[in-house]
C-alpha positions in Angstrom: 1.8 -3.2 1.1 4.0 -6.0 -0.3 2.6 -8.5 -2.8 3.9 -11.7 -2.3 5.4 -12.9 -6.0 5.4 -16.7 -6.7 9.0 -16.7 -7.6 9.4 -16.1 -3.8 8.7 -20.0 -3.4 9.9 -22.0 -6.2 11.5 -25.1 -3.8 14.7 -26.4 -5.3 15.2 -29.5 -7.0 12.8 -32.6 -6.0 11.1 -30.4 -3.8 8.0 -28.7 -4.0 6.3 -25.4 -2.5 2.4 -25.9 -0.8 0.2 -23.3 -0.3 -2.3 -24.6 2.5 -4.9 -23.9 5.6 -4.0 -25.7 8.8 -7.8 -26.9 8.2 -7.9 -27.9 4.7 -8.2 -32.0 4.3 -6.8 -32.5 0.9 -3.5 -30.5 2.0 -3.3 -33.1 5.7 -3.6 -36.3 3.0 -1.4 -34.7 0.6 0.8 -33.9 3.2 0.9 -37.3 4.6 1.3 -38.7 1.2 4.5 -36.5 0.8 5.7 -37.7 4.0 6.1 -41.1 3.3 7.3 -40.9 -0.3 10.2 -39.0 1.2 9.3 -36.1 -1.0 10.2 -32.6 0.9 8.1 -29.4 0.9 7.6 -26.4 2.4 4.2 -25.3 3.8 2.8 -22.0 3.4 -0.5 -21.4 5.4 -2.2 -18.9 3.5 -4.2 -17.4 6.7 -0.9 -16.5 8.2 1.3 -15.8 5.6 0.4 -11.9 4.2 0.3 -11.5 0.2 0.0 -15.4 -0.4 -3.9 -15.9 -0.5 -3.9 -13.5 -3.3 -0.8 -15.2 -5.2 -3.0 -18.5 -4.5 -6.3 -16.5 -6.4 -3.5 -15.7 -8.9 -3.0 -19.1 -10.1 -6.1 -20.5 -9.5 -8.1 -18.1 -11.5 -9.7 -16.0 -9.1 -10.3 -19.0 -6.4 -8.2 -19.3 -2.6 -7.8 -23.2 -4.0 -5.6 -25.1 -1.3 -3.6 -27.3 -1.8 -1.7 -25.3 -4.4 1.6 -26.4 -5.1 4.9 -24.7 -6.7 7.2 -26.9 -8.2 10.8 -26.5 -8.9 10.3 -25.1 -12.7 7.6 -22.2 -11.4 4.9 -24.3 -12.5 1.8 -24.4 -10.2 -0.7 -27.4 -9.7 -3.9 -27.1 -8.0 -4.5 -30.3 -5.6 -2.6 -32.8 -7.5 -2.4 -36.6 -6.7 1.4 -38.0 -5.3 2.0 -39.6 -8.8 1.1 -36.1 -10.4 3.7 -34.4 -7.9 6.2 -37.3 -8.5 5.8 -37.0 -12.2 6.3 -33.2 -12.7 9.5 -34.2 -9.9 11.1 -37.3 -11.8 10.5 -39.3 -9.5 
């Protein structure tokens, strides 16, 4: 069995990485928010996606916390507000 390693999804520059559920509510708003900032992502459902609710527990100490986001450094933030995501981006 694989273990899923978080430098698998550091996004590139001015992006960012989410981990999510398709059900969750604070990844849709966050997810709308992103949308019309222009920011990009990339989602990763966590119930689909083998190894990552583990690498979520990981840096959430011990909890499958959603959204969880990777930004571009390899820093993670645990459901962070738009002006947290556009600060740790520059934007």
């Amino acid at each position: 069995m694989s273990t899923a390693q978080l430098t698998d999804f550091v996004p590139e520059a001015g992006a960012i990485t989410m981990f999510s559920t398709e059900w969750c509510g604070y990844c849709k708003r966050l997810k709308l928010m992103l949308d019309k900032s222009g920011i990009g992502y990339t989602e990763i459902d966590i119930e689909q996606t083998p190894g990552t609710p583990e690498l979520v527990m990981e840096a959430n100490g011990g909890n499958q916390t959603v959204p969880t986001v990777v930004f571009p450094d390899g820093t993670t933030a645990t459901n962070p507000s738009l002006n947290d995501v556009k600060a740790r981006l520059g934007h």
